[in-house]
C-alpha positions in Angstrom: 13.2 15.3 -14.4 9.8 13.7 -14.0 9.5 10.2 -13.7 7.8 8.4 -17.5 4.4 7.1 -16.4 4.5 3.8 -15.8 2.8 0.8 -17.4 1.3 -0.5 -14.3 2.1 0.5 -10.7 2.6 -1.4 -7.4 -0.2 -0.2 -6.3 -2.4 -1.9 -9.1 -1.0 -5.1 -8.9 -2.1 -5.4 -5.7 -5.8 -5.4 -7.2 -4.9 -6.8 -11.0 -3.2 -10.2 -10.2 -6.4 -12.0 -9.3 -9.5 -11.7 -10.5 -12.2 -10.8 -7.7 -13.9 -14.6 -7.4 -10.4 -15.7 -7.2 -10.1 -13.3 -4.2 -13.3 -13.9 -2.8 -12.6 -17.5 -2.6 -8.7 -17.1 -1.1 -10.8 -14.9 1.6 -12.2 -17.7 2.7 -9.8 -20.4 2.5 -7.8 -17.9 4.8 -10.3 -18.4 7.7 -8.1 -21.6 8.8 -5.2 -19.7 9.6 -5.8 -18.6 12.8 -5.9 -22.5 13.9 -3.6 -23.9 16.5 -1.4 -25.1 13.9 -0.2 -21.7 12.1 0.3 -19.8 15.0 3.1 -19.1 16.2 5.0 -17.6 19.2 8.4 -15.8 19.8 9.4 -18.9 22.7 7.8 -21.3 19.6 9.5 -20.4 16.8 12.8 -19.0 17.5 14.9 -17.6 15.0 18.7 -17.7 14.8 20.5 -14.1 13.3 23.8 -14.8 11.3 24.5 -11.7 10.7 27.7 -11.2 12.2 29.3 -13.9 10.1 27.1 -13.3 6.9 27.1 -10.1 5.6 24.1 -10.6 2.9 20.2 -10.5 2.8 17.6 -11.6 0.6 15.3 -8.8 -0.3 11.5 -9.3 -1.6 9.6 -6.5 -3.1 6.7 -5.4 -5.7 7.7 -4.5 -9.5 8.9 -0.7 -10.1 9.1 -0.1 -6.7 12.8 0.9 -6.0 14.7 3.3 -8.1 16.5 2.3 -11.4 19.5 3.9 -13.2 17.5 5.3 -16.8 20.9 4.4 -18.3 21.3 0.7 -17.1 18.4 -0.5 -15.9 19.9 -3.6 -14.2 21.6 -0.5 -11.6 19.4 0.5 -8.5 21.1 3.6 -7.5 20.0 3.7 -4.1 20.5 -0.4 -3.2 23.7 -0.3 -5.1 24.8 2.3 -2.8 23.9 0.8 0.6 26.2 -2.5 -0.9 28.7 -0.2 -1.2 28.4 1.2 2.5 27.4 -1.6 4.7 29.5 -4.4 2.2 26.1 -6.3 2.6 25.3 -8.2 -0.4 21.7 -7.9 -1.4 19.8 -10.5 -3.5 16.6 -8.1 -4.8 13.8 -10.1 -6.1 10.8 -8.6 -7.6 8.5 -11.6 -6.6 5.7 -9.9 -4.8 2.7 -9.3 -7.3 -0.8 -9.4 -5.0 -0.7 -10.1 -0.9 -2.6 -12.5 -1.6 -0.5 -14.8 -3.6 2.1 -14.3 -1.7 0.6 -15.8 1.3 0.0 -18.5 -0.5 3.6 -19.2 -1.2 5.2 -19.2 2.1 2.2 -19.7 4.5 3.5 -23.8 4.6 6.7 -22.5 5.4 5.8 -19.7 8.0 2.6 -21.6 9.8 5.6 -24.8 10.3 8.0 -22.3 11.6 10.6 -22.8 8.6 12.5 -20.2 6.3 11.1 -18.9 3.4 14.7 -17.7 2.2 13.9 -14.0 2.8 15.4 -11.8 4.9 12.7 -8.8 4.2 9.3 -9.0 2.8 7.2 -5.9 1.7 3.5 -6.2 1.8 0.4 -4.2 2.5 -1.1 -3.2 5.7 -3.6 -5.6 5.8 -1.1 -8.4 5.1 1.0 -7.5 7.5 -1.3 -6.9 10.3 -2.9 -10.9 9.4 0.8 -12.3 9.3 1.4 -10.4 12.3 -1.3 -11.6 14.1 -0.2 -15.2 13.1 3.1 -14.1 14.8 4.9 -15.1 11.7 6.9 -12.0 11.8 9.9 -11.4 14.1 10.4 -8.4 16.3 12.7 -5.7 15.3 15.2 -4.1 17.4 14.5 -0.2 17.7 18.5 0.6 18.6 19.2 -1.2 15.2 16.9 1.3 13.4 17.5 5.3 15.1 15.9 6.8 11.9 12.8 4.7 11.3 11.8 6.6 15.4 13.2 9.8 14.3 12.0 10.2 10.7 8.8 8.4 10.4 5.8 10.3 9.4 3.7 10.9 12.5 0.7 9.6 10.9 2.2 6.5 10.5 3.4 5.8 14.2 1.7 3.1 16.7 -0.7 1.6 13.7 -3.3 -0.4 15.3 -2.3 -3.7 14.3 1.7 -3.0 15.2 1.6 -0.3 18.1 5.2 0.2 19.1 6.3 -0.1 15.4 8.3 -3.5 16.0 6.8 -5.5 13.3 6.2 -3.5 10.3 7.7 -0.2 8.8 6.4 1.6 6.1 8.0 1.5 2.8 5.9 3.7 1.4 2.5 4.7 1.6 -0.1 6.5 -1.0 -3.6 7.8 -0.5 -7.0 6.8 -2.4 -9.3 9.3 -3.2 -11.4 11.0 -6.0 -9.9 11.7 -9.2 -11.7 13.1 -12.9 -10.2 14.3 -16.4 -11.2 18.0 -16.5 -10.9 17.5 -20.2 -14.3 15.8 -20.1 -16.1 16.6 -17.4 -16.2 19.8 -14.2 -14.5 19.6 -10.9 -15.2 17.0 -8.5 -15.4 17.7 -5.1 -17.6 14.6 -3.3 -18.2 11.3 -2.9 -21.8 11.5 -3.6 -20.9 13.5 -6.3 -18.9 10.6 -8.1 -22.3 8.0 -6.9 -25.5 10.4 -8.0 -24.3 13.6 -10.8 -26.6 12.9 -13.7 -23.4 13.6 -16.3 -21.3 10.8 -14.6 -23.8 8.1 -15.1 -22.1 5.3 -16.7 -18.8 7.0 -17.2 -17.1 6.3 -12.9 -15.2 3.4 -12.1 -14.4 2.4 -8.7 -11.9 0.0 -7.0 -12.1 -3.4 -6.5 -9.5 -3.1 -3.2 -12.4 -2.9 -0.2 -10.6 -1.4 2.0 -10.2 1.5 -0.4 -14.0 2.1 -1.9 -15.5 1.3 1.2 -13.5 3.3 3.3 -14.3 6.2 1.6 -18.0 5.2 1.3 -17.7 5.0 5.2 -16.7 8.6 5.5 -18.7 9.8 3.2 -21.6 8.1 5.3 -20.1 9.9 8.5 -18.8 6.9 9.9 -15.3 6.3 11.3 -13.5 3.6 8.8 -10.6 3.7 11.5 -13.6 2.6 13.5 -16.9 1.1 12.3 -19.8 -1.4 13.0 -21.0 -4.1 10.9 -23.9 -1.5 10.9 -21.9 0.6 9.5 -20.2 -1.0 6.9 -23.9 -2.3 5.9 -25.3 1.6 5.3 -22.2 2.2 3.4 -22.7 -0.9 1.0 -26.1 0.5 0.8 -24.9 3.2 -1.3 -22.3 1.7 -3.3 -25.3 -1.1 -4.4 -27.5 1.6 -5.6 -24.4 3.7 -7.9 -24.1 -0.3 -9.1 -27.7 -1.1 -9.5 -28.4 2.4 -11.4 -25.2 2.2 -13.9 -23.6 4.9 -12.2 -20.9 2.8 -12.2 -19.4 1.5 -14.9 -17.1 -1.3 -13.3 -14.7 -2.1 -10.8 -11.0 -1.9 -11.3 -7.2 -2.7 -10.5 -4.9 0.4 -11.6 -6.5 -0.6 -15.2 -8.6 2.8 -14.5 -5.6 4.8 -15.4 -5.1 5.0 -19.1 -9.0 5.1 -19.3 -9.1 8.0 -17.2 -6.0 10.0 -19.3 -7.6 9.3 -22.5 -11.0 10.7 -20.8 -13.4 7.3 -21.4 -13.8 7.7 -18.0 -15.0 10.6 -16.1 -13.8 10.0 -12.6 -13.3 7.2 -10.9 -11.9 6.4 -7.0 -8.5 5.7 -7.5 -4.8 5.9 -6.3 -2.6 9.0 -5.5 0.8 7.8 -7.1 -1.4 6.5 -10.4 -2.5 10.5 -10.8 0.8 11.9 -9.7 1.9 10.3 -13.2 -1.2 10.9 -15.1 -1.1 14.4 -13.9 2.8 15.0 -15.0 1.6 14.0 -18.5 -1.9 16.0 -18.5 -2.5 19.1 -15.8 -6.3 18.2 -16.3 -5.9 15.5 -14.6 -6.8 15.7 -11.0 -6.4 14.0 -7.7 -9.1 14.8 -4.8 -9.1 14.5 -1.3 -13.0 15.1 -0.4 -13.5 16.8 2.7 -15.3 13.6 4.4 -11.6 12.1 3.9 -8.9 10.0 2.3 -7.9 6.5 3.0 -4.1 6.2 4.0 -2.4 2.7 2.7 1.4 1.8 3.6 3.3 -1.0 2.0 5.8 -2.4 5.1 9.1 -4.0 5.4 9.1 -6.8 7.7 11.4 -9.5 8.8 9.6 -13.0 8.5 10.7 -15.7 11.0 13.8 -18.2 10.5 15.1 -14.9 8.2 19.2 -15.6 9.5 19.8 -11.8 8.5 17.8 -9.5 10.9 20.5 -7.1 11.8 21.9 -7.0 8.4 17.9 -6.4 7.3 17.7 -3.6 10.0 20.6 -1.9 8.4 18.8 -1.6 5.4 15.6 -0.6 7.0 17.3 2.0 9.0 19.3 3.4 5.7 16.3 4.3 3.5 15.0 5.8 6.4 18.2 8.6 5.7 16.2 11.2 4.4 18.3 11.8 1.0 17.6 8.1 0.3 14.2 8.1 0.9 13.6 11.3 -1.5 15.8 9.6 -4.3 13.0 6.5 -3.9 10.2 9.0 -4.1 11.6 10.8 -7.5 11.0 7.0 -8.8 8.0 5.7 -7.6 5.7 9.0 -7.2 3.8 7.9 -4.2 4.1 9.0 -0.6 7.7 8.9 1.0 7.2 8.0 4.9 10.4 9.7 5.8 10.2 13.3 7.5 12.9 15.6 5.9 13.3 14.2 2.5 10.8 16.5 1.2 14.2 19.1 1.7 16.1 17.0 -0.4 13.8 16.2 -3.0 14.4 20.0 -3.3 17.6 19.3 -4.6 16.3 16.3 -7.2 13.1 18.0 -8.8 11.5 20.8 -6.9 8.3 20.0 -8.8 8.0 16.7 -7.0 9.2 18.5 -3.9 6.2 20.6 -4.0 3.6 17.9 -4.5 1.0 17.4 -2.0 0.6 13.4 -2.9 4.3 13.0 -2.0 4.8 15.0 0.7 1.3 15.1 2.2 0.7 19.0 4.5 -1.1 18.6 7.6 -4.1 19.9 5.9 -4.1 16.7 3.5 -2.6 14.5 6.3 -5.6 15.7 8.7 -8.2 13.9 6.3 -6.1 10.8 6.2 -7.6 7.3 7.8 -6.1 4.2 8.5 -8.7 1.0 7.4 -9.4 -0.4 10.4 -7.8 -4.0 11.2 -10.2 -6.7 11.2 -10.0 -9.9 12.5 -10.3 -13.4 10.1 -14.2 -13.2 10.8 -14.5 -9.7 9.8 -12.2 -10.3 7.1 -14.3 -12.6 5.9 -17.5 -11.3 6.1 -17.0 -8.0 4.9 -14.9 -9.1 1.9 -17.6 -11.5 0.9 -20.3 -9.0 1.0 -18.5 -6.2 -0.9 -17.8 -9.1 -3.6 -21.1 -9.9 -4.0 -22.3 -5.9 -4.7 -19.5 -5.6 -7.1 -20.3 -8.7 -9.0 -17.4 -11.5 -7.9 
């Protein structure tokens, strides 16, 4: 059975939580935290595993973003299941709601080398690549986790900011692109189409995630957003000031878009793949597009913070819903992209429409227009952050 659209996906929280000033102004409060005094260093900050004598973890994760039992919700089929297995007691905790404001809430903790009480963390790529580079996030053992090597999508291996996949593994991942209501408007095919057609003037909403929007304004512009210039990113914000300046955009948006765009009071918009996998299970109309000048690729990734006293037990877990039966049970829930090579097979067995769907089991056509943002630095961070803010009215 298809999965009920949602009220509001991971995805969007990641945008919705704060406002954009907000943001602009945690972007550059966050310019400290490369000082001395955060880092850290595996000799540092050493952390002590007590899993052998403690079989329990503490598990942190976004809202709607693991399976629930439509009977009683206060199940999780797929967690209750690994319990059952491993006779490791899990405390879930939906206490994740924007990267942001999470760093803010164990940053003390982490920068002083002392537990935040969490065995696992899940946050976005960005995230995890700037607590990475903090070296706030312990090193995971690849014989504790055989099916995160053996399963993982290929386009998700040796990521920039964590190249022998020690630090961060995918939880899952989605795609931004294009999407329109073909109740109210013709196809859409381009990103310049969505910036200049005459009929979409006032009626496009963008998002206000930079990595997203610009990345695909990068592509569009014929410029590498795996790979860019300051240059670069400049010409591309070129182009999203003028679709501001000229009212071809309407605003910038969280996952807020969504219902706008089913209802048609907006035309097309740049948005997310698992919002329009649920838009589109409730109206055919509605389409995602993957222009040919390419698709932004985003992962959400489990990671181990330091002073965690459950690694191995949290490997378990990392390592189970890399089983591909588990990870296509996740994926009939949440609708966005499983990470986990095979489970596309057993989704078969669950709901052969999902099964078939390109935005949760990406082909290599799809896959082949897929980029990774690049990982930027704090100064980068900064700077392009504040910039974009500025064009779309922080």
């Amino acid at each position: 059975m298809r999965t009920p659209l949602r009220p509001l996906s991971r995805r969007g929280l990641l945008s919705g939580t704060l406002g954009s000033a907000a943001l602009l102004a945690l972007g550059g409060g966050l310019a400290g935290c490369s000082t001395k005094g955060a880092q850290q260093t595996d000799a540092g900050c050493v952390s002590e595993d007590l899993s052998g004598t403690e079989r329990k973890l503490v598990f942190s994760n976004w809202p709607q973003y693991l399976d629930v039992d439509e009977k009683d919700e206060s199940k999780r089929p797929s967690l209750d299941e690994f319990v059952r297995k491993t006779g490791i007691t899990v405390t879930y905790t939906e206490d994740i709601n924007d990267n942001n404001e999470f760093f803010g809430k164990v940053q003390h903790q982490l920068a002083a080398c002392r537990s935040t009480d969490r065995d696992i963390i899940v946050l976005s790529d960005w995230m995890a690549a700037r607590m990475s580079r903090l070296g706030w996030i312990q090193k995971l053992d690849p014989a504790n986790i055989p099916n995160v090597r053996a399963n993982l999508l290929s386009s998700l291996l040796d990521r920039s900011f964590d190249t022998e996949n020690r630090l961060s593994i995918p939880w899952q991942s989605g795609l931004a692109g294009l999407a329109y209501n073909g109740n109210v408007t013709k196809e859409l095919r381009t990103v310049d189409e969505l910036l200049t057609r005459p009929d979409l003037k006032g009626r496009v909403t963008a998002l206000s995630e930079m990595r997203d929007t610009m990345g695909l304004l990068l592509g569009a512009a014929g410029h590498d957003p795996a790979n860019f210039t300051s240059a670069q990113f400049d010409d591309a914000l070129t182009t999203l000031k003028k679709a501001v300046d000229s009212g071809q955009i309407r605003r910038f948006t969280g996952n807020d878009y969504a219902p706008d765009l089913a209802k048609g009071d907006i035309a097309a918009c740049i948005g997310w793949s698992g919002d329009v996998v649920q838009l589109s299970g409730a109206d055919e109309k509605v389409r995602f597009v993957a222009p040919d000048s390419g698709v932004m690729l985003y992962s959400d990734n489990m990671m181990v913070p330091n002073k965690a006293t459950h690694k191995a037990n949290a490997e378990q877990l990392i390592n189970y819903y890399y089983e591909p039966a588990v990870a296509a049970r996740l994926a009939a829930y949440v609708n966005y992209i499983c990470p986990v090579k095979g489970a596309q097979a057993e989704m078969e067995k669950i709901d052969p429409e999902l099964a078939a769907n390109p935005l949760i089991f990406p082909d290599e056509a799809l896959l082949s227009k897929s980029t990774l943002f690049m990982a930027l630095d704090e100064k980068q961070e900064k700077e392009y952050e504040g910039k974009f803010q500025q064009v779309i009215g922080a």
